[in-house]
C-alpha positions in Angstrom: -6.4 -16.1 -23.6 -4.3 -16.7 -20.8 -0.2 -16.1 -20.7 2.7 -15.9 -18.7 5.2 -13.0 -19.1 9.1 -13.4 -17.8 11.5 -10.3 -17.8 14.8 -10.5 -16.2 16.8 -8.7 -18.3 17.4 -5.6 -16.5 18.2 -4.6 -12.6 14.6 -5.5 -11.9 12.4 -8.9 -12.3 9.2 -8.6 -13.6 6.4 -10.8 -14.5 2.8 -10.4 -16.2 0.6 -13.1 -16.4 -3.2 -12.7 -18.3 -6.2 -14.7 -17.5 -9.0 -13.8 -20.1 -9.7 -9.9 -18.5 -8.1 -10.2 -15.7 -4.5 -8.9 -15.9 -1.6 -8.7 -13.2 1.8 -7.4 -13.6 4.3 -6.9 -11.0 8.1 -6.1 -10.9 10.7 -6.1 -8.0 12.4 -3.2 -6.6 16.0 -4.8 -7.9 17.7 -6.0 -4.8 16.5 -9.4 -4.5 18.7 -12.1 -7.2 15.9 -13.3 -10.0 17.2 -16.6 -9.1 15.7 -16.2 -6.3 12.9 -13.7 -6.9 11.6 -14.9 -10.2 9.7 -18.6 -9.5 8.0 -16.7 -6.1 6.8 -13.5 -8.1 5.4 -16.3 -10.9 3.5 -18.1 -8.1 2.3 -15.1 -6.5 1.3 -13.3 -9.9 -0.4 -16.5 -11.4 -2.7 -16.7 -7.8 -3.6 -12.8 -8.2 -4.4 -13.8 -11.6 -6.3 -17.2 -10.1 -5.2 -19.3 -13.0 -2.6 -21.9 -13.3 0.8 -22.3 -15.1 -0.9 -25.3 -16.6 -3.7 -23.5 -17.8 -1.7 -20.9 -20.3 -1.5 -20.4 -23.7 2.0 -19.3 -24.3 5.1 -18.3 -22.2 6.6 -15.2 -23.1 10.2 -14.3 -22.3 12.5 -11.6 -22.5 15.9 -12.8 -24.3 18.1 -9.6 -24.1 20.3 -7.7 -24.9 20.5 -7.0 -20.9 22.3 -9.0 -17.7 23.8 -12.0 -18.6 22.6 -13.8 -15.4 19.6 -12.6 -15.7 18.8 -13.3 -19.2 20.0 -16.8 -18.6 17.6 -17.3 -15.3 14.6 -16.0 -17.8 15.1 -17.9 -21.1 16.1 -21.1 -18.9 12.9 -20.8 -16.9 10.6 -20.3 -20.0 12.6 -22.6 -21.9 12.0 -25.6 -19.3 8.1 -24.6 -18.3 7.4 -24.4 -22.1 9.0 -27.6 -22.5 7.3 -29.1 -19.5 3.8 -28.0 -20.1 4.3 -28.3 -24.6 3.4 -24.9 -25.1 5.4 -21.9 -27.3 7.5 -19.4 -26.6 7.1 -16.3 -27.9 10.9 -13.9 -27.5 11.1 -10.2 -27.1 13.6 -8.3 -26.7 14.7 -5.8 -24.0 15.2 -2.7 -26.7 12.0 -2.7 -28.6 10.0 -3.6 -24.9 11.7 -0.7 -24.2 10.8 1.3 -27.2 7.1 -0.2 -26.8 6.4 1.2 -23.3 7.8 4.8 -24.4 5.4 4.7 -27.2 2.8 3.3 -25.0 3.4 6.1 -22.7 4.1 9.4 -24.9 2.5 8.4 -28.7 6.2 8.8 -29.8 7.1 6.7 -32.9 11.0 7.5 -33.7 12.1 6.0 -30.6 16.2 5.2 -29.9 16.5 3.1 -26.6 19.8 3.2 -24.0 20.0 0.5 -21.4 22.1 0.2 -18.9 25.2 -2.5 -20.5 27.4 -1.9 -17.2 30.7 0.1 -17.3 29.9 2.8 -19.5 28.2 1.0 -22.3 24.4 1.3 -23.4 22.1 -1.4 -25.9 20.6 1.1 -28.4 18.2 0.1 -31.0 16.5 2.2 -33.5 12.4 2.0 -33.7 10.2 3.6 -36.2 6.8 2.7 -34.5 7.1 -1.4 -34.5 9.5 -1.2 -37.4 12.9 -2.0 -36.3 15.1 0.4 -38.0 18.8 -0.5 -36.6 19.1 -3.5 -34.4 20.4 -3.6 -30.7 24.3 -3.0 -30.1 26.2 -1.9 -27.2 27.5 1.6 -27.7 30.0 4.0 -25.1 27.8 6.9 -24.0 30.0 8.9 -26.4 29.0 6.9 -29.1 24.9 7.0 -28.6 25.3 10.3 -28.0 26.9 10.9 -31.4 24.0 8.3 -33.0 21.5 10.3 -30.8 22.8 13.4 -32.9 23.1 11.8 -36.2 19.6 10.4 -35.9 18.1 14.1 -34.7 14.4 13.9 -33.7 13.3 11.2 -31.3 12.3 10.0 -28.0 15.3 8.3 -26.3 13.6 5.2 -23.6 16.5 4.6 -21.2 16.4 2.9 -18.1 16.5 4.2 -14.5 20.2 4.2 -14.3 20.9 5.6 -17.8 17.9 8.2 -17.9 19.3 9.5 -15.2 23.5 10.0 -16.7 21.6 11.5 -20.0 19.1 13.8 -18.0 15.8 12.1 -19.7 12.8 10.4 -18.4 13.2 6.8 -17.4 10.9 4.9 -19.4 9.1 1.6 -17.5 5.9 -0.3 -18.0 3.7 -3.4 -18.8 3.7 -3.3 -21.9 5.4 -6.6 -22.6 1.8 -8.2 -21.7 0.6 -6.0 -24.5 3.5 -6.4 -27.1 3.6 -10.4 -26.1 -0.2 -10.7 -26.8 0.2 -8.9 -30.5 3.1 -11.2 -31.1 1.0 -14.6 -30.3 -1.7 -13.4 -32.6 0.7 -12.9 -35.4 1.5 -16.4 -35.3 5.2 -15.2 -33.9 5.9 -18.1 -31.4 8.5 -20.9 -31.2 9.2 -23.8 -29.9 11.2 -24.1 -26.0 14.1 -25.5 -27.9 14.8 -22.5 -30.4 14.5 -19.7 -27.5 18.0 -18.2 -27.5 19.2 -15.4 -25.3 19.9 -12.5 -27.5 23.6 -11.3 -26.5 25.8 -8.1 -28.1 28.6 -7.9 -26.2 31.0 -10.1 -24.5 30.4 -11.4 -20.7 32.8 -10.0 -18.4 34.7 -13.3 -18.6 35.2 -13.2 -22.2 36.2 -9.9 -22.0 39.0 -10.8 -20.0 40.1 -13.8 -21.8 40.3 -12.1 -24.9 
């Protein structure tokens, strides 16, 4: 099997890419634009990986919640490759990623995610191993704190940034190559044209219009 994996949700780019065993995964260190890191880290990871673009299965892309620019830079790009090249999509989102790579890494399986949302805000998302138990929404600190409380025992994955304002381990990985393969094989794939970005809160500019 052989995939391409695009995440440009968060302060970082990242991209996977699988050629039968061989298996290559790279991410940014944040201060380079994905507009302009994302189509060099693609070429790059796809020569590591010595395959071609043209040569894959599937294009996997992360569709939120997360940066509006950047989620509109990765669902664009997968959106016109997989439309250029006729292959599917398959969409994950940022939370259960998230939630997969702290499960990856600790065997957890009541997971709650926090993600940086900017000015105070968090996406938090509810996992009971891959069972999605309350769906992503952007939350004050106060208020995932409270849920955090509420919910009791479970591993919190949080970001960089927010692992850092709740004093928890950052959680980070590859497992979207992982999570992205078990999604193909279960048949859950789309075409380019019904890839959406997955947003819960209002862009700045809405904000401010409303």
């Amino acid at each position: 099997m052989k995939f391409l994996c695009i995440d440009t949700s968060g302060s970082k780019t990242s991209v996977g890419v699988v050629n039968g065993n061989k298996r290559v995964f790279t991410s940014d260190d944040g201060f380079v634009r994905a507009s302009r890191a994302l189509m060099p880290m693609i070429d790059s990871a796809l020569k590591e990986a010595e395959t071609s673009v043209k040569d894959v299965d599937f294009i996997s892309v992360v569709i939120g919640p997360g940066s509006f620019t950047g989620i509109r830079i990765g669902v664009t790009t997968a959106r016109a490759l997989a439309y250029a090249l006729n292959k599917p999509i398959v969409s994950v989102n940022s939370c259960e990623l998230a939630a997969y790579n702290s499960r990856k890494a600790n065997g957890a399986k009541k997971i709650l995610t926090a993600l940086d949302a900017g000015n105070g805000f968090v996406f938090a998302a509810l996992y009971d191993g891959e069972t999605e138990l309350a769906a992503p929404k952007c939350l004050t600190l106060d208020e995932f704190q409270a849920l955090h409380g509420e919910i009791g025992d479970c591993i919190v994955a949080a970001d960089k940034k927010t692992a850092q304002t709740l004093n928890v381990t950052p959680t980070d990985g590859d497992g979207i190559i992982d999570l992205s393969e078990k999604k193909f094989e279960r048949g859950e794939t789309m075409p380019y044209n019904e890839a959406d970005a997955l947003y819960v809160r209002l862009s700045q500019a809405e904000r401010t219009a409303t």
